[in-house]
mmCIF file of the N, C-alpha and C atoms, coordinates in Angstrom:
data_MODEL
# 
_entry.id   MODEL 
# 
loop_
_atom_site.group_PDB 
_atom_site.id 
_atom_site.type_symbol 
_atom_site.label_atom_id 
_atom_site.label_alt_id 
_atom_site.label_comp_id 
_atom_site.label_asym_id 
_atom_site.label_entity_id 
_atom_site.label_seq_id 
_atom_site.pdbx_PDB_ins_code 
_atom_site.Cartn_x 
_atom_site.Cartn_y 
_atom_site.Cartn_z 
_atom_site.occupancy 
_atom_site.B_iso_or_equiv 
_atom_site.pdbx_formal_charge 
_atom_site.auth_seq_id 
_atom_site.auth_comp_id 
_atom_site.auth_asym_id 
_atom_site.auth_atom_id 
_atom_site.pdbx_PDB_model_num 
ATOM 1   N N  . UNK A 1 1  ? -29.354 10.023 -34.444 1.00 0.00 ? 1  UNK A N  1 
ATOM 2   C CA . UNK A 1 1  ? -28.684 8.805  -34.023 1.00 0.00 ? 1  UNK A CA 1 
ATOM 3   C C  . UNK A 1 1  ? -28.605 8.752  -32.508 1.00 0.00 ? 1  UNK A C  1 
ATOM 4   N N  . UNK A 1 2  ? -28.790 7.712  -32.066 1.00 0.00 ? 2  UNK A N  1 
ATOM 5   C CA . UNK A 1 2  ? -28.677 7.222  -30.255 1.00 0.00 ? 2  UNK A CA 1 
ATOM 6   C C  . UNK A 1 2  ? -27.074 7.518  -30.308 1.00 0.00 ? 2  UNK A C  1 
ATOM 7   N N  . UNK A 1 3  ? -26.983 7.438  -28.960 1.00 0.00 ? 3  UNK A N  1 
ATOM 8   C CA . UNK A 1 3  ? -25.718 7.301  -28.606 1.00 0.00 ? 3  UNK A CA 1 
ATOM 9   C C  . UNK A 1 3  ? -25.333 6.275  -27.392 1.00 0.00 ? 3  UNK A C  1 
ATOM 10  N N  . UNK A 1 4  ? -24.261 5.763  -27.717 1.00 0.00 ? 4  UNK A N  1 
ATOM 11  C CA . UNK A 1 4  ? -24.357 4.677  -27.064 1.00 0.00 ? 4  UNK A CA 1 
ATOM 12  C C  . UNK A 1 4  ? -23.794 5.008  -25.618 1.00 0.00 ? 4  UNK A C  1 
ATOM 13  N N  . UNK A 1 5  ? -24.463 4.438  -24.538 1.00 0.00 ? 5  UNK A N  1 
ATOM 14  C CA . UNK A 1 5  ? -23.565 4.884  -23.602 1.00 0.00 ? 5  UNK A CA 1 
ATOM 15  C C  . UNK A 1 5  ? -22.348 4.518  -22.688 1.00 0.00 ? 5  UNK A C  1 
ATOM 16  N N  . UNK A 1 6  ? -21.158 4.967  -22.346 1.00 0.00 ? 6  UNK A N  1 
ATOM 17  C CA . UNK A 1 6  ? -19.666 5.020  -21.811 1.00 0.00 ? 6  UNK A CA 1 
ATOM 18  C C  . UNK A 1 6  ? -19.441 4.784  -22.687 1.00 0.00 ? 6  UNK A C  1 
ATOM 19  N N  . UNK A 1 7  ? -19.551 5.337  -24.416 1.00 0.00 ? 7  UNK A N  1 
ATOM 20  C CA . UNK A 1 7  ? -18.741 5.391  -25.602 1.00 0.00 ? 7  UNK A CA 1 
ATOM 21  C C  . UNK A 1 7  ? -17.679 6.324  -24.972 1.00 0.00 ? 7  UNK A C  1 
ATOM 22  N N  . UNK A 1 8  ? -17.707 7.417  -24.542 1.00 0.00 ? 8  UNK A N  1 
ATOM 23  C CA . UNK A 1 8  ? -17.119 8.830  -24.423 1.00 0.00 ? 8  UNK A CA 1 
ATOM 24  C C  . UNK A 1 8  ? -16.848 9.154  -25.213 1.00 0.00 ? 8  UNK A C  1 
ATOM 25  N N  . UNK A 1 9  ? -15.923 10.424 -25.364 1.00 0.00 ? 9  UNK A N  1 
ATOM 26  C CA . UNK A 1 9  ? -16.051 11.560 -26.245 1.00 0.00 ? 9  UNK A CA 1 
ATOM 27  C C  . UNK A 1 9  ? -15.322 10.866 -27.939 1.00 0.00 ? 9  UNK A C  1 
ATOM 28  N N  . UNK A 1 10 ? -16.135 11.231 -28.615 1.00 0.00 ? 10 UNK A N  1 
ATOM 29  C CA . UNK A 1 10 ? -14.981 10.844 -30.047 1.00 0.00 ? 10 UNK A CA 1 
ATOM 30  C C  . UNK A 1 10 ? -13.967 11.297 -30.162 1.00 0.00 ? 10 UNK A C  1 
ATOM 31  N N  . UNK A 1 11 ? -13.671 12.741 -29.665 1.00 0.00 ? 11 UNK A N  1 
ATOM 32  C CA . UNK A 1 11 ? -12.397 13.440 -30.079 1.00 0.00 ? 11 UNK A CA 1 
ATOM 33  C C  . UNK A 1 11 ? -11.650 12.692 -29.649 1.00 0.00 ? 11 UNK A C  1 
ATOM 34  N N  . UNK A 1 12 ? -11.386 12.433 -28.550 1.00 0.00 ? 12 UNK A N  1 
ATOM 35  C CA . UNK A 1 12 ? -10.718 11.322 -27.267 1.00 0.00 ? 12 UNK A CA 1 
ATOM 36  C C  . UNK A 1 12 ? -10.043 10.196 -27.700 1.00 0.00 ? 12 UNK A C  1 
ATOM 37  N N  . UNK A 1 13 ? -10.517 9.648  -28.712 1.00 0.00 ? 13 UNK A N  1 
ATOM 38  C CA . UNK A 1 13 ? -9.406  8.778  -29.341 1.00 0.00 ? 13 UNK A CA 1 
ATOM 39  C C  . UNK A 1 13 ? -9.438  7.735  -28.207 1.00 0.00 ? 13 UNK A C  1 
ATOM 40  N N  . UNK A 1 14 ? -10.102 7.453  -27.525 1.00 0.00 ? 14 UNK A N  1 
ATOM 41  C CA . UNK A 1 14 ? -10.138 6.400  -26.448 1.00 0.00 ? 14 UNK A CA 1 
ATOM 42  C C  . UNK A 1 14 ? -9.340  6.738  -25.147 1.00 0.00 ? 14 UNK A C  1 
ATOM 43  N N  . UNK A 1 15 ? -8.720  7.838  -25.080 1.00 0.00 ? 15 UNK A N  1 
ATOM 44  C CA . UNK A 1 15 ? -7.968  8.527  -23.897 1.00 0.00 ? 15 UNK A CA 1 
ATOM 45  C C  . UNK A 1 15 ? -8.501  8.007  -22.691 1.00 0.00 ? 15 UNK A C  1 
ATOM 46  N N  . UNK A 1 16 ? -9.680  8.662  -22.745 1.00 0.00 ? 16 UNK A N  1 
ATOM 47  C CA . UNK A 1 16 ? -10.633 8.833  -21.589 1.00 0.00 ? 16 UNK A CA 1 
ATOM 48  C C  . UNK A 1 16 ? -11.207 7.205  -20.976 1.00 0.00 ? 16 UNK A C  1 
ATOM 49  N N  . UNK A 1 17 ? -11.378 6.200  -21.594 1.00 0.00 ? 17 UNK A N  1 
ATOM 50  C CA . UNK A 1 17 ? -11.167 4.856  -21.109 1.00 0.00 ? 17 UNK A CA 1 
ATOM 51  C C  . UNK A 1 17 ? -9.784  4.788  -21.310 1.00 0.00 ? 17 UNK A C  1 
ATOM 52  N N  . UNK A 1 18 ? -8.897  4.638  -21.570 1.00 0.00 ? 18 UNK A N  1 
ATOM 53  C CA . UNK A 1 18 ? -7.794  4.639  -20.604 1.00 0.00 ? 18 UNK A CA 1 
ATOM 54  C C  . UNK A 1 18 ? -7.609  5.115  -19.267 1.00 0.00 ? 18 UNK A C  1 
ATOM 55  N N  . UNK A 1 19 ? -7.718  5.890  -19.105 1.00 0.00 ? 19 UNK A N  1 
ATOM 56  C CA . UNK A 1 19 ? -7.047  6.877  -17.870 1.00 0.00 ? 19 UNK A CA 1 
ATOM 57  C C  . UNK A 1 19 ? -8.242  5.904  -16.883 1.00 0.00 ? 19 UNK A C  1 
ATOM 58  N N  . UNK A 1 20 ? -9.303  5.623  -17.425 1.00 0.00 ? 20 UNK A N  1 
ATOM 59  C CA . UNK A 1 20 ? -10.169 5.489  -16.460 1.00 0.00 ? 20 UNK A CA 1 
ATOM 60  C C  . UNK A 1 20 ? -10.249 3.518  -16.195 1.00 0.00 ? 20 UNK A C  1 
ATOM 61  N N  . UNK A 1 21 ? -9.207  2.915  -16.573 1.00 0.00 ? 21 UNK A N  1 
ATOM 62  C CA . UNK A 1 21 ? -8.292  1.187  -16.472 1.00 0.00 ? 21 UNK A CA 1 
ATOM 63  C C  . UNK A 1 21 ? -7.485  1.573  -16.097 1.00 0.00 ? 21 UNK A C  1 
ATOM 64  N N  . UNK A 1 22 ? -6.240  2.861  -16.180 1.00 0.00 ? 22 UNK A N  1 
ATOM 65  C CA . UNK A 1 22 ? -5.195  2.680  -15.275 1.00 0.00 ? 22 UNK A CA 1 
ATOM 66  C C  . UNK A 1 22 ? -5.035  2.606  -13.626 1.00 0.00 ? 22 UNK A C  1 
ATOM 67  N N  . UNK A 1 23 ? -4.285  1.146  -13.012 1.00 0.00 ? 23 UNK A N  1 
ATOM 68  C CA . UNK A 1 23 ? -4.292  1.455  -12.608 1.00 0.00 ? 23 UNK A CA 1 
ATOM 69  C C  . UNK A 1 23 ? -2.855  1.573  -11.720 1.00 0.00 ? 23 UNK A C  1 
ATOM 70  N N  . UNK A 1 24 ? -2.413  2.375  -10.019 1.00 0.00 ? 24 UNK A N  1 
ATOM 71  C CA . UNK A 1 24 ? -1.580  2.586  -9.708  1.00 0.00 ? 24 UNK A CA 1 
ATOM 72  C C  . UNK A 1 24 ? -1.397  1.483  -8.787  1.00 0.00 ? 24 UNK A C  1 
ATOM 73  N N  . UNK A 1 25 ? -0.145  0.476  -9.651  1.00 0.00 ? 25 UNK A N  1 
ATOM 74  C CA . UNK A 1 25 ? 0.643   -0.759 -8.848  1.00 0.00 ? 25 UNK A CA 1 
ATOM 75  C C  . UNK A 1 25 ? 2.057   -0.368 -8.638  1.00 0.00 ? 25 UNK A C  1 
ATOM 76  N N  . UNK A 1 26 ? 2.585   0.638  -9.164  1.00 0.00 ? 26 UNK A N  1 
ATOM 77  C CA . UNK A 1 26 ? 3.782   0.712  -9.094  1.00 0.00 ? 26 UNK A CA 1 
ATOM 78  C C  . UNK A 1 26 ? 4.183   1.338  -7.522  1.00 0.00 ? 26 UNK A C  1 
ATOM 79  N N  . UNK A 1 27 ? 5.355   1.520  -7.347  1.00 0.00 ? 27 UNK A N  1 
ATOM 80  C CA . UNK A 1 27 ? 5.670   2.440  -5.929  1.00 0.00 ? 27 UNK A CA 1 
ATOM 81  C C  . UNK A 1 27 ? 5.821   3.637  -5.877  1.00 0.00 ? 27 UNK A C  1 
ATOM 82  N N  . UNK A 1 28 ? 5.240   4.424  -5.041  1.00 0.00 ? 28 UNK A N  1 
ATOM 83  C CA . UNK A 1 28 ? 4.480   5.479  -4.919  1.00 0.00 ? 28 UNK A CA 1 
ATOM 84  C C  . UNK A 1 28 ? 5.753   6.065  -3.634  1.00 0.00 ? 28 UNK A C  1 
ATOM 85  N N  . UNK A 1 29 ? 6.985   7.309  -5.248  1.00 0.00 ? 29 UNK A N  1 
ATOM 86  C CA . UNK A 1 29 ? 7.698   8.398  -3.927  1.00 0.00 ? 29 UNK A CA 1 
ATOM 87  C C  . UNK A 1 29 ? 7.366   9.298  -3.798  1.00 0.00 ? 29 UNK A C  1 
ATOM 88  N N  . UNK A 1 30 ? 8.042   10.203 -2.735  1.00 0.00 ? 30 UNK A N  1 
ATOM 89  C CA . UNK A 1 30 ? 7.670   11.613 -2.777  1.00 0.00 ? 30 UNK A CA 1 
ATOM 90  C C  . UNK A 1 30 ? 8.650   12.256 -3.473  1.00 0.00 ? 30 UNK A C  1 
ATOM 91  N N  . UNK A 1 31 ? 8.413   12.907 -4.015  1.00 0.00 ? 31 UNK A N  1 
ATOM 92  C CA . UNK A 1 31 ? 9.117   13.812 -5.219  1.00 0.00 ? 31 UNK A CA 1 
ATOM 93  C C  . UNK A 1 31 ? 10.147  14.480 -4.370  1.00 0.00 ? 31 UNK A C  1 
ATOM 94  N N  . UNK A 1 32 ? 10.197  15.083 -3.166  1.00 0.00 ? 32 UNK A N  1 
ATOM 95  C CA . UNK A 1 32 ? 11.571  15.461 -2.410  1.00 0.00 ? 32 UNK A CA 1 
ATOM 96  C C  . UNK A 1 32 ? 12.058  14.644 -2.537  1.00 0.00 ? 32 UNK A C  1 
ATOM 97  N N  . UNK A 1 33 ? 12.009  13.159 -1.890  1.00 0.00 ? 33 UNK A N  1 
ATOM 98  C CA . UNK A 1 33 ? 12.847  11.829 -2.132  1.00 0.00 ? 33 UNK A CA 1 
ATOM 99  C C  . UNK A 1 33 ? 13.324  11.738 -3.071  1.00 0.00 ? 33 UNK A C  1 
ATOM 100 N N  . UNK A 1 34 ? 12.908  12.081 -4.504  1.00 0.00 ? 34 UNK A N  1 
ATOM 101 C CA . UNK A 1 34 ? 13.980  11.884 -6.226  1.00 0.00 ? 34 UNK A CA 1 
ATOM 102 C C  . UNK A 1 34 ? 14.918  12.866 -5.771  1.00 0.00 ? 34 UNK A C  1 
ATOM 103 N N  . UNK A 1 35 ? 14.457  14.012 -5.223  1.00 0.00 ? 35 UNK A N  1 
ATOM 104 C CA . UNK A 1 35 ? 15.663  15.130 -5.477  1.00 0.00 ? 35 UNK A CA 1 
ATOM 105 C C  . UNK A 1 35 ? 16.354  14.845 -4.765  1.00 0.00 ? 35 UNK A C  1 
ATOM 106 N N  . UNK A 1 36 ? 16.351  14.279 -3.358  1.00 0.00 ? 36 UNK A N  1 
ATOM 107 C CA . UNK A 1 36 ? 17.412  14.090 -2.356  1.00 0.00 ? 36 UNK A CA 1 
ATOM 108 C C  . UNK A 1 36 ? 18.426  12.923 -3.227  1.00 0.00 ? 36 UNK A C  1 
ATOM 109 N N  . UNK A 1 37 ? 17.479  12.051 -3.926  1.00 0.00 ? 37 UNK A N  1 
ATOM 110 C CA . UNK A 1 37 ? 18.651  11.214 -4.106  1.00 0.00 ? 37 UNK A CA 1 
ATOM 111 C C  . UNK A 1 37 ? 19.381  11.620 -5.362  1.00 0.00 ? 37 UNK A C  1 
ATOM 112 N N  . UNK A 1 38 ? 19.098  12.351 -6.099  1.00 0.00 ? 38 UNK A N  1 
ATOM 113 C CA . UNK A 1 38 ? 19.804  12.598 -7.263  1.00 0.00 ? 38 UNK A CA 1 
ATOM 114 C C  . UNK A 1 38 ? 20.704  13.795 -7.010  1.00 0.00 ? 38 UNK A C  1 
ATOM 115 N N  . UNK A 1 39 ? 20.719  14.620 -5.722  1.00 0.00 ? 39 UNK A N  1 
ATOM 116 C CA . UNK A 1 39 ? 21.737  15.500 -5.017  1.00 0.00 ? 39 UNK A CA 1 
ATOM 117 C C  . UNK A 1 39 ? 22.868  14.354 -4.545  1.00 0.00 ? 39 UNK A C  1 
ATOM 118 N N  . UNK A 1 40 ? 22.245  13.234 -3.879  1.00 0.00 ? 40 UNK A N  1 
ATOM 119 C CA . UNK A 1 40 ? 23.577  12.708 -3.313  1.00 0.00 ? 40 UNK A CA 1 
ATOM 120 C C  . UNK A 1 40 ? 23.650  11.609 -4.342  1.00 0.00 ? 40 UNK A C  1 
ATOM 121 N N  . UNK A 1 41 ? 23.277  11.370 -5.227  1.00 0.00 ? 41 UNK A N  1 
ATOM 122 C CA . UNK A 1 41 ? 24.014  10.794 -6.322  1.00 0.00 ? 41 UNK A CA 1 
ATOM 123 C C  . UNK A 1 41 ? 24.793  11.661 -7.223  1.00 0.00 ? 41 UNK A C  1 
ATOM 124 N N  . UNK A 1 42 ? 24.609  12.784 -7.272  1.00 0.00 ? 42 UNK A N  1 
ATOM 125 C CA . UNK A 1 42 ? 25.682  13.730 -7.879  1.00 0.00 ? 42 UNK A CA 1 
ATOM 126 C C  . UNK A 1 42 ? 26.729  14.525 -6.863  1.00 0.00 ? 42 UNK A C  1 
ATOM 127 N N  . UNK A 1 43 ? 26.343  14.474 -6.097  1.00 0.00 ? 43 UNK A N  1 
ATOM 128 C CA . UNK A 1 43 ? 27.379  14.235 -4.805  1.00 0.00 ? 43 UNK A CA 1 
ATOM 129 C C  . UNK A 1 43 ? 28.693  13.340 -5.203  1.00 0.00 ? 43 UNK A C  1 
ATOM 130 N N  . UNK A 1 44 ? 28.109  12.479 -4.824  1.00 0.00 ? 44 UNK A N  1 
ATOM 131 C CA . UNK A 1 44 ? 29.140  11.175 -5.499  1.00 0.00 ? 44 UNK A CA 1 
ATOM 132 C C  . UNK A 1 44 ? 29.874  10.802 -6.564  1.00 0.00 ? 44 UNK A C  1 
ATOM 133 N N  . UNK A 1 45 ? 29.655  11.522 -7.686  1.00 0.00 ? 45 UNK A N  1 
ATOM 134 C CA . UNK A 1 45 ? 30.225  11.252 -9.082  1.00 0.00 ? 45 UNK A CA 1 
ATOM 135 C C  . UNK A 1 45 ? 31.036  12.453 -8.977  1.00 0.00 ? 45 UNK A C  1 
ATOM 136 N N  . UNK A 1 46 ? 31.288  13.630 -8.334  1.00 0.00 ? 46 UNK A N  1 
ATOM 137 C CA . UNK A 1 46 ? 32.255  14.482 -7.915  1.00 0.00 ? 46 UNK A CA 1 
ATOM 138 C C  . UNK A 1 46 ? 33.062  14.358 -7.229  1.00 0.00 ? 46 UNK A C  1 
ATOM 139 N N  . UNK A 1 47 ? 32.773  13.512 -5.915  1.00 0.00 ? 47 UNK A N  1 
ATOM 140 C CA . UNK A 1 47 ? 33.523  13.147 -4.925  1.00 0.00 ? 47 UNK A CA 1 
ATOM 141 C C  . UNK A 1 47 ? 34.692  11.884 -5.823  1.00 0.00 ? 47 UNK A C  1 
ATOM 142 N N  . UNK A 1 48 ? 34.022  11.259 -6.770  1.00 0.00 ? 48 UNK A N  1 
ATOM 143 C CA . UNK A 1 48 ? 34.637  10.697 -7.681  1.00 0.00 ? 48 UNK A CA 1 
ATOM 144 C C  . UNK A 1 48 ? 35.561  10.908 -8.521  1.00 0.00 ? 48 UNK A C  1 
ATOM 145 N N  . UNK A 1 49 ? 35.647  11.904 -9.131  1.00 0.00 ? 49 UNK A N  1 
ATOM 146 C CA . UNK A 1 49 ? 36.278  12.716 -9.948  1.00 0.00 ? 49 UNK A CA 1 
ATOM 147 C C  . UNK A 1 49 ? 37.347  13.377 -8.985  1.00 0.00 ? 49 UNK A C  1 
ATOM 148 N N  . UNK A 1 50 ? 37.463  13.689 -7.516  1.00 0.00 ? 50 UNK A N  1 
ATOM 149 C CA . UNK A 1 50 ? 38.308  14.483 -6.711  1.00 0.00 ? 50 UNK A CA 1 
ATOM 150 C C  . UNK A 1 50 ? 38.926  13.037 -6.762  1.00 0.00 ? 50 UNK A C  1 
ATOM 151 N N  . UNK A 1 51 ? 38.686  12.087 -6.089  1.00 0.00 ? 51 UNK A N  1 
ATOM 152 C CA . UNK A 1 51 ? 39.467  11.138 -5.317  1.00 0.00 ? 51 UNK A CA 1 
ATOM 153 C C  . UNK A 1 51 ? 40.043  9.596  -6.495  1.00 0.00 ? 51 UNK A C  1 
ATOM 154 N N  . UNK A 1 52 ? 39.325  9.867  -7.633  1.00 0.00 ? 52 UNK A N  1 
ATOM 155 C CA . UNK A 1 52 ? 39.707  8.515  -8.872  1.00 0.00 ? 52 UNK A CA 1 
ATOM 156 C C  . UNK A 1 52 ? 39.872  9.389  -9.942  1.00 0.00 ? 52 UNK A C  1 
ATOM 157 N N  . UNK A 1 53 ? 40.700  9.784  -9.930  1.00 0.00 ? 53 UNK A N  1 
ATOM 158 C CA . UNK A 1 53 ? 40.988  11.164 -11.652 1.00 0.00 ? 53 UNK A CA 1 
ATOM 159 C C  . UNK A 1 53 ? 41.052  10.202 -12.951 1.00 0.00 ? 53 UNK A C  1 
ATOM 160 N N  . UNK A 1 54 ? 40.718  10.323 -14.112 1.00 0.00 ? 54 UNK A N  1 
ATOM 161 C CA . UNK A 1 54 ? 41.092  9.417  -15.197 1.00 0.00 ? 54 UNK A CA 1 
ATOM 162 C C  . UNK A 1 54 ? 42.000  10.009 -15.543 1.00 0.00 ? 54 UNK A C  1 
# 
């Protein structure tokens, strides 16, 4: 049997045309930047808890 070609792999389940249509529109951080902000967002929910007690 021929094979057709940019079928790609069968196992692939179509993976491989995916990955290869995605594309990157979203906004692009630097991964220090998540951590900084999720330090001073937990910063804050403590500072919370000292100064607004339930």
């Amino acid at each position: 049997m021929a094979e057709k070609k940019g079928s790609g792999f069968q196992s692939a389940a179509g993976l491989i045309r995916y990955f290869d249509e995605e594309e990157d529109l979203g906004p692009v951080m630097d991964p220090k930047l998540v951590l900084y902000i999720a330090l001073v967002f937990g910063a804050m929910m403590e500072l919370l808890k000292v100064f607004w007690p339930l």
